[in-house]
C-alpha positions in Angstrom: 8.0 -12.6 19.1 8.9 -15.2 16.0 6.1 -15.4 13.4 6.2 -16.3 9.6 6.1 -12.5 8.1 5.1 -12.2 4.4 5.5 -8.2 4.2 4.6 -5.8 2.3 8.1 -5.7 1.2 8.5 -9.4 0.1 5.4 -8.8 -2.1 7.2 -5.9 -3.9 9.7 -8.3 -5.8 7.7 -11.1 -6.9 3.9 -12.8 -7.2 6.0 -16.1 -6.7 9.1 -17.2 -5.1 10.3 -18.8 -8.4 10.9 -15.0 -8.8 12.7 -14.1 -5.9 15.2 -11.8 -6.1 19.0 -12.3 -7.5 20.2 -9.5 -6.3 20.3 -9.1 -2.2 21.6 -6.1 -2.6 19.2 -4.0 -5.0 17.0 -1.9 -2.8 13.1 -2.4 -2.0 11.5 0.8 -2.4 8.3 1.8 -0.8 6.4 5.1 -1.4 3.4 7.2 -1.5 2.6 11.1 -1.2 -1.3 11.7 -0.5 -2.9 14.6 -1.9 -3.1 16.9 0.7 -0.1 15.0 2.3 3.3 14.5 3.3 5.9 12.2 1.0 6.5 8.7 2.7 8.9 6.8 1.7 10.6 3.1 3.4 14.0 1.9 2.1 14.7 -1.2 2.4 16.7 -4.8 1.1 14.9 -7.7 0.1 13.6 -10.2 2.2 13.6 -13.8 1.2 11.1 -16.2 2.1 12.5 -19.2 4.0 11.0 -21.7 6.0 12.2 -20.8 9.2 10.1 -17.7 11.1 10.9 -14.4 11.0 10.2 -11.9 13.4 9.5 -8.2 13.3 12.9 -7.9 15.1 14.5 -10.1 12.0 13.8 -7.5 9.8 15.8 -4.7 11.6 18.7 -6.0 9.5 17.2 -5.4 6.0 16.4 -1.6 7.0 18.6 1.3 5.4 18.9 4.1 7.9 21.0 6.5 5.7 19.7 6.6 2.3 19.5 10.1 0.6 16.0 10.5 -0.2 14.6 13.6 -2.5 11.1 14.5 -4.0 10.3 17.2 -6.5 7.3 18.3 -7.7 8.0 18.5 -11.4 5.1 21.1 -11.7 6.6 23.7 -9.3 10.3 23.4 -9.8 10.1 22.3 -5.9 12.8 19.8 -4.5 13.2 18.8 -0.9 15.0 16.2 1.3 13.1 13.4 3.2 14.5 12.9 6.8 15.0 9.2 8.2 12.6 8.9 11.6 11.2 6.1 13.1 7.8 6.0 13.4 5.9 2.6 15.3 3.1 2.6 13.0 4.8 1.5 10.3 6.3 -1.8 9.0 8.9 -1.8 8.6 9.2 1.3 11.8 11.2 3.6 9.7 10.5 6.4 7.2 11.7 9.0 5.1 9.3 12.2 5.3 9.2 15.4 5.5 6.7 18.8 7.0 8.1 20.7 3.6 6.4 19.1 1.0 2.4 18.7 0.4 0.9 16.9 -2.0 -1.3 18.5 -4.9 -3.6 16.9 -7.3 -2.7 17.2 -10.6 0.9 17.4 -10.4 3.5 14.8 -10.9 6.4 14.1 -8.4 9.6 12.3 -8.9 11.2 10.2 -6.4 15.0 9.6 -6.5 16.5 7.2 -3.5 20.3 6.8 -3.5 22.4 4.2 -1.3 26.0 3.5 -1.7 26.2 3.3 -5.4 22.8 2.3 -5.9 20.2 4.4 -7.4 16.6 4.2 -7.6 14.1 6.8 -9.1 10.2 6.6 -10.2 7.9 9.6 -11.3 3.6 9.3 -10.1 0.7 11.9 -10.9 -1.6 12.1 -8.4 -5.0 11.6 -9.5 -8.0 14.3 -9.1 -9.7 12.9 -5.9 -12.9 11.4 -6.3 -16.0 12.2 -3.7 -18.0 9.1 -2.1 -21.5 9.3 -2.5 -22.4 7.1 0.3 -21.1 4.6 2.9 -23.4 2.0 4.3 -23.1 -1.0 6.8 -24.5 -4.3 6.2 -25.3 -7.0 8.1 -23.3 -10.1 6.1 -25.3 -12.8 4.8 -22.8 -15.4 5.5 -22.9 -14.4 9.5 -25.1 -13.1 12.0 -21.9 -11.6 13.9 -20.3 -9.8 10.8 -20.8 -6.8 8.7 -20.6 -5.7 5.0 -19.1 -1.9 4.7 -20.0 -0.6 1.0 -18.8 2.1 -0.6 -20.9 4.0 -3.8 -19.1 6.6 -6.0 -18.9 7.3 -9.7 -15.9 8.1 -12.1 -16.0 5.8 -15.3 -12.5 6.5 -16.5 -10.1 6.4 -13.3 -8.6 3.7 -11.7 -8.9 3.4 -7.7 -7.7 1.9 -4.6 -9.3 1.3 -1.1 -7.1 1.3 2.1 -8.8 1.0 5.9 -7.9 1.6 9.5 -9.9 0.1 12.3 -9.7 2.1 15.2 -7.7 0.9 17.9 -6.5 -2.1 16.1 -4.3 -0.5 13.1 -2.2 2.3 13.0 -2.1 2.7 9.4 -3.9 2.3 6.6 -3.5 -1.0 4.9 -4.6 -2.3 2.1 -8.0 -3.3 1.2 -8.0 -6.9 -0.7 -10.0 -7.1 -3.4 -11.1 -3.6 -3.6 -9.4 -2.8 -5.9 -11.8 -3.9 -7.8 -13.8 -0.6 -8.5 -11.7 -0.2 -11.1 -12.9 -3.1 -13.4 -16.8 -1.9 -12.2 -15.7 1.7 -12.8 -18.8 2.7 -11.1 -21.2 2.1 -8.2 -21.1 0.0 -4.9 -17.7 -1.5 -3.7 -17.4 -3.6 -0.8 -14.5 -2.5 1.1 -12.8 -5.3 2.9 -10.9 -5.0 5.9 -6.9 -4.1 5.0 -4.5 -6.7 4.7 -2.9 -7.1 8.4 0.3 -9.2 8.9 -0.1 -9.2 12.4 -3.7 -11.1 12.0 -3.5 -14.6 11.2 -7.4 -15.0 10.5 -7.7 -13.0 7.8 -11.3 -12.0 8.6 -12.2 -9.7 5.4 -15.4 -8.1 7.0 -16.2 -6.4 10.4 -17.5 -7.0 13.5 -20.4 -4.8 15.6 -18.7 -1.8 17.2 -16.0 -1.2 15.3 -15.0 2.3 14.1 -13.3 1.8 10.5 -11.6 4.8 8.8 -11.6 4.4 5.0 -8.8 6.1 2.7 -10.3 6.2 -1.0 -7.9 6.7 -3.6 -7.9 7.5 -7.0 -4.5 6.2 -8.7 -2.7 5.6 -11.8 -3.1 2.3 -13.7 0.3 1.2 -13.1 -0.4 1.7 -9.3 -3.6 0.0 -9.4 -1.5 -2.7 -11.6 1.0 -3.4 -9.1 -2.0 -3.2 -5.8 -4.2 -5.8 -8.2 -1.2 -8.4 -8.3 -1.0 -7.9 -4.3 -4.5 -9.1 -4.7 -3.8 -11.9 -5.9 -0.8 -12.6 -4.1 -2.6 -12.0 -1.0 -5.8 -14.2 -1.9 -5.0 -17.5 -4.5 -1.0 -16.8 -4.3 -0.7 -19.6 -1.6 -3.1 -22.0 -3.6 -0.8 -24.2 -5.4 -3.9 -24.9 -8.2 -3.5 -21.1 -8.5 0.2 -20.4 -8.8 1.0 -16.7 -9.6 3.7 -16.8 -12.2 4.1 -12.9 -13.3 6.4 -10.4 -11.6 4.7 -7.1 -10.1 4.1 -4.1 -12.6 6.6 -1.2 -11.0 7.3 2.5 -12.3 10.5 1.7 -10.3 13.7 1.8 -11.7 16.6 0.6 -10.3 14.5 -1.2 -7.2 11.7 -3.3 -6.5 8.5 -1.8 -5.3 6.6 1.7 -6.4 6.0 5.1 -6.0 2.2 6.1 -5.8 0.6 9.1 -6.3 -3.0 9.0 -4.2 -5.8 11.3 -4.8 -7.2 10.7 -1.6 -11.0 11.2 -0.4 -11.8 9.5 3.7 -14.7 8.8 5.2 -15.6 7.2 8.6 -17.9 4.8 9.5 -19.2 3.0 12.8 -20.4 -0.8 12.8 -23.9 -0.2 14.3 
């Protein structure tokens, strides 16, 4: 199947393509370890945009199956090895994980991601996860067929992310557009859109009646919310060409493009009734 696919990947080196990458062969890093969860890690090269569509199959070429891949919690002394697996849900379907390693809030992990002689290593804090208060569904005032899911919470001094999964139509979380807002609000009622999907070419930001939507709320470091607030804008005015987005990514990379995140994560579920 041939589409055009702007992925997650591609957003990682640049908010414009006047900063695409010079260097095919510096590595795109993408990360995460959940409180409470496994490390997850994606290794990859750069992806440049071109006029002619790419499908998912395109981008078997740009995945790096034999990376060495270690996280240690600097808090514990602990140090482990991530395995290469593939894994469908994913995009690209390939990971480095491992069932050694749990995620604890409060402590700091560094990631260090060596390929060939190229080396790559960030350090994130994961964030003391914050509760939700309440989730409510709306009905949306700009449609009698869509709904409004809003999210209430309070923690004046952190900085947070929203990710969602709709049930049977995602198989990860993905990022929420726009929510990241809560972190200029600091406080109080967030509308939590529906995550970024490359797969659907509406871009419908709200929900329809019936749908189950898991939400992943988590509390991050600024730099993380940093990098997630220029995907915002990549993702919403970046194709506007009144609006060009001229500034590269924030990153606590070094060595690659992309980030390591450290997620104090809190999940609720909700049901579109």
């Amino acid at each position: 199947m041939k589409r055009l696919i702007p992925i997650l990947m591609l957003f990682t080196v640049a908010c414009t393509t006047e900063h695409l990458p010079r260097d095919p062969e510096r590595l795109v890093v993408e990360g995460w370890i959940d409180s409470g969860g496994e490390p997850v890690v994606m290794v990859t090269s750069p992806v440049t945009a071109t006029e002619v569509p790419q499908g998912v199959d395109d981008l078997a070429q740009h995945m790096y199956y034999k990376a060495y891949v270690t996280v240690l919690d600097e808090n514990t002394g602990q140090e482990v090895t991530l395995t290469a697996r593939k894994d469908s849900r994913y995009l690209p379907p390939l990971i480095y994980t491992t069932d050694e390693m749990k995620g604890v809030p409060g402590h700091r992990y560094t990631l260090k991601v060596m390929y060939g002689n190229r080396v790559a290593k960030a350090s994130a804090l994961i964030p003391e996860p914050v509760p939700l208060e309440d989730v409510i569904v709306s009905k949306s005032v700009q449609s009698d067929t869509m709904y409004v899911v809003t999210a209430y919470f309070d923690d004046p001094s952190g900085y947070h992310r929203f990710f969602t999964m709709v049930e049977g139509k995602n198989t990860m979380y993905l990022p929420s557009v726009l929510s990241g807002q809560s972190a200029t609000n600091r406080a109080g009622a967030v509308s939590v859109m529906r995550g970024w999907d490359i797969y659907d070419t509406r871009r419908m930001p709200l929900y329809r009646l019936g749908e189950t939507v898991r939400i992943k709320f988590c509390a991050v470091e600024e730099i993380i919310w940093q990098y997630w607030d220029c995907f915002d804008a990549i993702s919403t005015i970046g194709t506007n060409g009144f609006f060009p987005i001229s500034a590269n990514p924030p990153t606590n990379m070094t060595g690659a493009y992309g980030y390591w995140a450290g997620y104090g994560a809190t999940y609720a579920t909700v049901t579109v009734k």
